[in-house]
C-alpha positions in Angstrom: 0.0 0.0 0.0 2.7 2.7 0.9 4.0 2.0 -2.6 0.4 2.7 -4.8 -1.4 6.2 -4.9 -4.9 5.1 -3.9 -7.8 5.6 -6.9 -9.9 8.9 -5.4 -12.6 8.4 -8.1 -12.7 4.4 -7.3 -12.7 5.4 -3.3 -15.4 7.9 -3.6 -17.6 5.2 -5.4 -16.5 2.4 -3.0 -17.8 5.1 -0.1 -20.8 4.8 -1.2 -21.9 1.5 -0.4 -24.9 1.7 1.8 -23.3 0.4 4.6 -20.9 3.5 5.2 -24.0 5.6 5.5 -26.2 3.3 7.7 -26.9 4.7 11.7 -25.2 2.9 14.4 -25.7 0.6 16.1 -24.4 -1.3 13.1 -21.8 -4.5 12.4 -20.3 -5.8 9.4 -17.8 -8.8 8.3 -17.8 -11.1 5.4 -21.8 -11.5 4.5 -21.2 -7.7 3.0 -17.4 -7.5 2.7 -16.2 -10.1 1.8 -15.1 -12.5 -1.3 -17.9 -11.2 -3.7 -17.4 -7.5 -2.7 -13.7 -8.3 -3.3 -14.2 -9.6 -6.3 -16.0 -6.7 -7.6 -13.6 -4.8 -6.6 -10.9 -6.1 -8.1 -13.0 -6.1 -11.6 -13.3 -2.1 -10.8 -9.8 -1.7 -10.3 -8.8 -3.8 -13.0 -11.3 -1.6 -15.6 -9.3 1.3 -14.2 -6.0 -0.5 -15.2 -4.8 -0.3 -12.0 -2.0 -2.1 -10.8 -1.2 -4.5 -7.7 0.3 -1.8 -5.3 -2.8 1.1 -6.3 -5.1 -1.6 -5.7 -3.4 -2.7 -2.3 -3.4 1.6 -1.7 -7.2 1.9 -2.6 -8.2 -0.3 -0.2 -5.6 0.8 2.6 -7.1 4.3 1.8 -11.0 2.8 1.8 -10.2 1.5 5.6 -8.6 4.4 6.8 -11.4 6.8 5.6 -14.2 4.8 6.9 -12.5 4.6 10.1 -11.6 8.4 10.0 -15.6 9.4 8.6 -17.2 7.4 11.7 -14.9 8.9 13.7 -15.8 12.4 12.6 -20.0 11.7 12.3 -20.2 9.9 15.8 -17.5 9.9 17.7 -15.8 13.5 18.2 -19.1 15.3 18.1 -20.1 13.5 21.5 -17.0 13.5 23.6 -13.1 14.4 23.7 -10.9 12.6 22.4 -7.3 12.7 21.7 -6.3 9.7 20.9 -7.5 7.1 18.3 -5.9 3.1 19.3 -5.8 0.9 17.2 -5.5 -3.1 17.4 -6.1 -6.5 15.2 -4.5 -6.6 12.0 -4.7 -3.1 10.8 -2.8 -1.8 14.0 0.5 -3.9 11.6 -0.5 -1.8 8.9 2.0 0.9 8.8 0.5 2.7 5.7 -3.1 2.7 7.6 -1.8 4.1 10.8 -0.2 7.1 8.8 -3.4 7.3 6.7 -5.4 7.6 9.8 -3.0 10.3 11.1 -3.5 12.1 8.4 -7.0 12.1 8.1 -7.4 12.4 11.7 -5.1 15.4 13.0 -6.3 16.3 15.4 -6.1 12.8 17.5 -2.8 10.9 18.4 -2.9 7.5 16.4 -1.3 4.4 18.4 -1.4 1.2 18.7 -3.0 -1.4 21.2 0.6 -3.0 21.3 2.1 0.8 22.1 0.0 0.5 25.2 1.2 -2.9 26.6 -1.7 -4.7 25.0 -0.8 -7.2 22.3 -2.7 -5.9 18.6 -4.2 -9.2 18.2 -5.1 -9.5 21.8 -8.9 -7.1 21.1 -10.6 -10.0 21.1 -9.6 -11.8 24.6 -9.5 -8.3 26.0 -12.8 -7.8 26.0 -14.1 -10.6 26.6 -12.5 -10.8 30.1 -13.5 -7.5 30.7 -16.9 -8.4 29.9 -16.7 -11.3 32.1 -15.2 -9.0 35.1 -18.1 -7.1 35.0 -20.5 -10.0 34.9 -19.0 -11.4 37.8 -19.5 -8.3 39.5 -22.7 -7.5 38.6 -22.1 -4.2 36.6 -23.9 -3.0 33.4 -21.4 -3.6 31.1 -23.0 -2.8 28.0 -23.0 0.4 26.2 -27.3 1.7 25.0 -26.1 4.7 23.4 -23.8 2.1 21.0 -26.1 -0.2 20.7 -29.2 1.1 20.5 -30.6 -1.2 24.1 -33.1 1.1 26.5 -31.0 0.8 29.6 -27.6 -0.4 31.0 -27.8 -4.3 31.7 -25.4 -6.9 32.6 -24.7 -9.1 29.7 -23.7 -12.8 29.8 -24.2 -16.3 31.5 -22.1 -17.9 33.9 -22.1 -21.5 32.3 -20.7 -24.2 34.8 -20.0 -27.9 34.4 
């Protein structure tokens, strides 16, 4: 990616998928970005002649500006932030972290791993804190995320 110029015409189409415009609460994967979506976007790039590394840069560029535009409709409006973390793959993405920081200014870009806590760690993170607050009996959802009425402790305790 750092060595392709992303597409801007190609990006501003792929930014309008539905998806990127949807309210929250909202979650994706692969039933709406995955192989097929892939696929048509390789046949897009390819109709643009576009090589591997533009390609690999389009789609760097796609991530970082969805990440940067949610950031900008629903996250800094509500509350102060200053710094953006990121973990899972993308936070081994040099060319996405400087993306990021350039489309985000204003916010210091890191990494989970920068922190103490391994990138690909988000997952078991979580869920332990999740469980914490199970055990202890404390909301530990989020209603103005997801969209619930009220605060509510989430999970099962699940014993042999």
């Amino acid at each position: 990616a750092a060595r392709g110029t992303p597409d801007a015409e190609l990006l501003a189409e792929l930014l309008e998928h539905p998806y990127f415009r949807m309210p929250p609460p909202k979650s994706t994967g692969r039933e709406l970005f995955g192989a097929a979506y892939a696929d048509g976007f390789l046949e897009r790039a390819a109709a643009r002649g576009l090589g591997a590394e533009d390609i690999v840069a389009t789609a760097t560029a796609l991530t970082a500006r969805s990440i940067a535009d949610a950031c900008r409709q629903l996250v800094l409006p509500r509350c102060e932030v200053h710094e953006l973390v990121v973990s899972g793959g993308g936070a081994c993405n040099a060319t996405l972290l400087t993306m990021l920081s350039g489309l985000l200014p204003e916010l210091s870009v890191t990494t989970s791993g920068a922190l103490g806590i391994p990138d690909d760690a988000k997952e078991a993170v979580i869920f332990a804190l999740l469980g914490h607050d199970f055990l202890l009996g404390q909301a530990n959802n989020l209603p103005s995320a997801t969209g619930a009425s009220r605060p509510t402790v989430l999970g099962k305790l699940a014993l042999p």
